[in-house]
C-alpha positions in Angstrom: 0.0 0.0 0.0 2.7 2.3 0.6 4.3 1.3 -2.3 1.0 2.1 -4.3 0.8 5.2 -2.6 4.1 7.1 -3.6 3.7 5.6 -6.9 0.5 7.3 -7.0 2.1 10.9 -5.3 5.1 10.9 -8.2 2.1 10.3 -11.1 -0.2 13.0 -9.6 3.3 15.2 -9.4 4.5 14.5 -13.2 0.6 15.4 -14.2 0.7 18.5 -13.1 4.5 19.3 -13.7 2.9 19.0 -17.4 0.3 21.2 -16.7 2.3 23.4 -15.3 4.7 23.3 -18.5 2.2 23.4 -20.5 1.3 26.9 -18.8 4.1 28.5 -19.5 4.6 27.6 -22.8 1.2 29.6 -23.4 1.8 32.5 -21.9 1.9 35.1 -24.6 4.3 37.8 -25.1 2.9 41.2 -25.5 5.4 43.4 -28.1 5.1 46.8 -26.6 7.0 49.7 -28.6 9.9 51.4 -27.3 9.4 55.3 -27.4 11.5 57.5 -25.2 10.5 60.7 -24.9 13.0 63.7 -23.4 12.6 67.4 -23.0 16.2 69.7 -23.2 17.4 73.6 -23.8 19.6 75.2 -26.0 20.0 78.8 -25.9 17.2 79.2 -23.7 14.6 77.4 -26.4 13.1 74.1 -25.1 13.1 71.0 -27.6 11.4 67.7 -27.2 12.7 64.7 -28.7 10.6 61.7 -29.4 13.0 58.9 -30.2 11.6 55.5 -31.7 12.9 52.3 -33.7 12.1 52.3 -37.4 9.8 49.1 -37.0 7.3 50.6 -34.7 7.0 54.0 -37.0 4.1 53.7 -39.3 2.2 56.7 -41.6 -1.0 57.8 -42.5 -1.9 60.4 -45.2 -4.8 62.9 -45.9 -4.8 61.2 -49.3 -4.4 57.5 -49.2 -6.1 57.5 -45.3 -8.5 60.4 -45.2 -6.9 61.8 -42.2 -5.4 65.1 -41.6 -5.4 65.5 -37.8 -3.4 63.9 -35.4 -6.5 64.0 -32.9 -8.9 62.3 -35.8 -5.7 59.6 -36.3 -6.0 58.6 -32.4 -9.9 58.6 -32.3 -9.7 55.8 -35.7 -7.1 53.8 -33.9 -9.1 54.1 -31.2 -12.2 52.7 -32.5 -9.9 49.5 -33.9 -8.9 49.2 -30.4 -5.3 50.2 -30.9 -3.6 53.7 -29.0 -1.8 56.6 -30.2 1.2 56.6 -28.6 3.3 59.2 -31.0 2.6 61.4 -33.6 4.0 64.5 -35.3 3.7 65.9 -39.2 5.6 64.7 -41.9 6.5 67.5 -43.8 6.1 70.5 -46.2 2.8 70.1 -48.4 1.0 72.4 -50.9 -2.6 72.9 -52.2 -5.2 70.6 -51.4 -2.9 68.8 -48.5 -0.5 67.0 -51.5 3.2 66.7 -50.1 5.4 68.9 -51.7 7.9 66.7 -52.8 8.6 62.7 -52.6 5.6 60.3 -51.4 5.9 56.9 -50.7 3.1 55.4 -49.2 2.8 51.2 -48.5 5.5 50.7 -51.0 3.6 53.0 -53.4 5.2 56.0 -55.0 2.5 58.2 -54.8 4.7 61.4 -56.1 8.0 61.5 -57.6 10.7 63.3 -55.8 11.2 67.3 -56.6 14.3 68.7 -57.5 13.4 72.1 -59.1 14.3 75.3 -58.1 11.8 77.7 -56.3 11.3 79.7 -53.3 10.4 78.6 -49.8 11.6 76.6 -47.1 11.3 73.3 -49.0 13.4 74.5 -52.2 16.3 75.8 -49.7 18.7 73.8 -51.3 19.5 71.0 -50.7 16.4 69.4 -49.3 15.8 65.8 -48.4 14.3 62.8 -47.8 13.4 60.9 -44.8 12.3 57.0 -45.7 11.7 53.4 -44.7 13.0 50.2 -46.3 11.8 46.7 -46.2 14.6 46.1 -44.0 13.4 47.9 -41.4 16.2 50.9 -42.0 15.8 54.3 -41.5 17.4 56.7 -43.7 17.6 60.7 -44.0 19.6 61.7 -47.5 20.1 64.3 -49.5 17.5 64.6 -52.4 20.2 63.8 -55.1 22.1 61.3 -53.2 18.3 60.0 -53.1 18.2 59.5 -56.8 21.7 58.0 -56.9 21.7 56.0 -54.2 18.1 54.9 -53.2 16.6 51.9 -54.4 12.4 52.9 -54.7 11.8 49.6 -54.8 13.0 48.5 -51.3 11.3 51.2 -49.8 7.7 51.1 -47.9 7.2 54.9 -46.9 9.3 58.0 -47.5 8.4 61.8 -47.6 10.8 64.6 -49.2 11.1 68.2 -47.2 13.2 70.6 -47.1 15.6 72.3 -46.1 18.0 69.6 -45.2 19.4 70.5 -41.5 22.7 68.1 -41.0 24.7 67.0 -44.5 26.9 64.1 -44.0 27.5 65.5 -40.5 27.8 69.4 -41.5 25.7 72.1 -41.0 23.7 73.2 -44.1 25.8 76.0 -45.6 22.7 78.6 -46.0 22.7 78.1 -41.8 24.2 81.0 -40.1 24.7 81.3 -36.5 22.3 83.5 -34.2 20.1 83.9 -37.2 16.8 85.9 -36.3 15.0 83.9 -39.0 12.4 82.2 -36.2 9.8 79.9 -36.1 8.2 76.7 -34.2 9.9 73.8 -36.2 9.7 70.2 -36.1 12.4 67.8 -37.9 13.8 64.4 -37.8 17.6 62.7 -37.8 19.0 59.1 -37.7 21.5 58.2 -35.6 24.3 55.7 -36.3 22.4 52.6 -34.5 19.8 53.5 -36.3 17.3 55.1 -34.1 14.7 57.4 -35.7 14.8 60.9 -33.6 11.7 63.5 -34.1 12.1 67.0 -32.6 9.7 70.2 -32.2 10.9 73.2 -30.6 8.8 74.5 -27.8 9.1 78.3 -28.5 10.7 79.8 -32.5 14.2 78.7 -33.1 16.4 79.3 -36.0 17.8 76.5 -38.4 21.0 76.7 -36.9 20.4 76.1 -32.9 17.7 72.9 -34.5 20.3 71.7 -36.4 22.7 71.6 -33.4 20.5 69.7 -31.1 20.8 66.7 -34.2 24.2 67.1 -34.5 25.6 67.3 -31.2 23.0 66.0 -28.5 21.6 63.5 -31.1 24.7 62.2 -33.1 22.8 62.4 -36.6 25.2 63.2 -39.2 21.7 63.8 -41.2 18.9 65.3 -40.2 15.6 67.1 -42.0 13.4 69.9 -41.5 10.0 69.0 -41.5 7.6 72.0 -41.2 7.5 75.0 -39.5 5.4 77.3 -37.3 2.0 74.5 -37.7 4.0 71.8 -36.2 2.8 69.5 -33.8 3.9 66.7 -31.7 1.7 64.3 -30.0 2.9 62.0 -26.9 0.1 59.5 -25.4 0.2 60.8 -21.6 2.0 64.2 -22.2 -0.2 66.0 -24.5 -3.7 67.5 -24.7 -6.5 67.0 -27.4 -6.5 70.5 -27.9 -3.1 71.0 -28.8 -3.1 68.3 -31.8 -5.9 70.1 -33.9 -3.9 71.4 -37.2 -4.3 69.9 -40.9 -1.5 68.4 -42.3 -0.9 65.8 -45.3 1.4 63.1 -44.0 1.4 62.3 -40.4 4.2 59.7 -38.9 3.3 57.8 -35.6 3.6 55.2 -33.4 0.8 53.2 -31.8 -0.1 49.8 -30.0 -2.7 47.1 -28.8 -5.2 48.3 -26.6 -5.3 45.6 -23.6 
């Protein structure tokens, strides 16, 4: 009987050793996106810096999406039961909310990239483009580079703006020092591992203080202007409805899983 008995005790044990495996193996694991979110000065101007990994940045457009708002963006993913985490605008655009240069869209080139001359922000040569590939790389190059260089085919979503801020580690040469040229201004860099940084200036900045924040507290030896004095930057937890209310054509963002 005794014998019986621990026989029975070690079969009870190994049955529910295997449930217990069996347990764990199910246990699912929940991918949450990394976004790191900092606030710094520089000459008395306050930045913040939204930093994220090139497989969690996605992008919606006026045209393709219907969406123009950041606010309208978080109520749809909302309603699909997924959260807004990041958002900010990607880029200059012209009439009827069309981006103003290069469109790439879901690995569709929705408008070619722009390299004429004109006035304006965008045609302050030399512009550039910010894109995506099917490797999960982020790139920011200079518009012709672009055309010598990039491979359309590999890439999933790209937008062209200009004027480019950091060149192959160098200021842009139209940049000059304590300008008085001033505006709210959002842009975006790449760092050497690869992380995607966003930045919007709290109160109006020149190119040249922008452009230092990506070169020297960021490490991008390219970085792009994106838009001016409409630019807006959403964090999930930070931010307020009523500060994300502006139209724009291309919006870049982050978002995840509603539990």
């Amino acid at each position: 009987m005794m014998i019986r008995g621990i026989w029975f005790i070690c079969f009870t044990s190994l049955i529910l050793g295997c449930f217990e495996k069996e347990k764990e193996e199910s246990t699912t694991f929940i991918y949450r996106p990394d976004v790191k979110v900092s606030d710094i000065s520089y000459n008395n101007i306050d930045y913040r810096i939204t930093s994220v990994r090139a497989k969690d940045l996605r992008m919606c457009s006026y045209h393709i999406d219907g969406i123009r708002k950041i606010k309208s963006l978080g109520d749809s993913l909302y309603q699909s039961g997924r959260q807004l985490l990041f958002a900010t605008n990607g880029g200059i655009f012209g009439k009827n909310h069309y981006p103003g240069g290069l469109f790439i869209q879901n690995k569709e080139v929705i408008q070619n990239i722009n390299l004429r001359n004109a006035s304006g922000n965008f045609h302050l040569l030399p512009n550039g483009c910010f894109y995506l590939t099917q490797k999960g790389e982020a790139h920011v190059m200079e518009s012709n580079a672009f055309v010598a260089k990039a491979d359309i085919s590999q890439i999933t979503m790209g937008v062209q703006s200009g004027p480019m801020l950091i060149i192959d580690g160098d200021y842009h040469p139209a940049f000059n020092e304590g300008s008085k040229n001033l505006h709210i201004r959002n842009g975006v860099g790449v760092d050497d591992d690869g992380n995607i940084h966003f930045v919007i200036s709290g109160q109006r900045t020149n190119f040249y203080d922008m452009a230092t924040i990506f070169k020297e507290n960021l490490k991008c030896k390219n970085a792009l202007y994106l838009d001016g004095a409409i630019s807006e930057m959403y964090n999930h937890g930070i931010s307020k409805e009523h500060e994300v209310y502006r139209n724009f054509a291309t919006i870049f963002f982050v978002d995840e899983k509603l539990e």
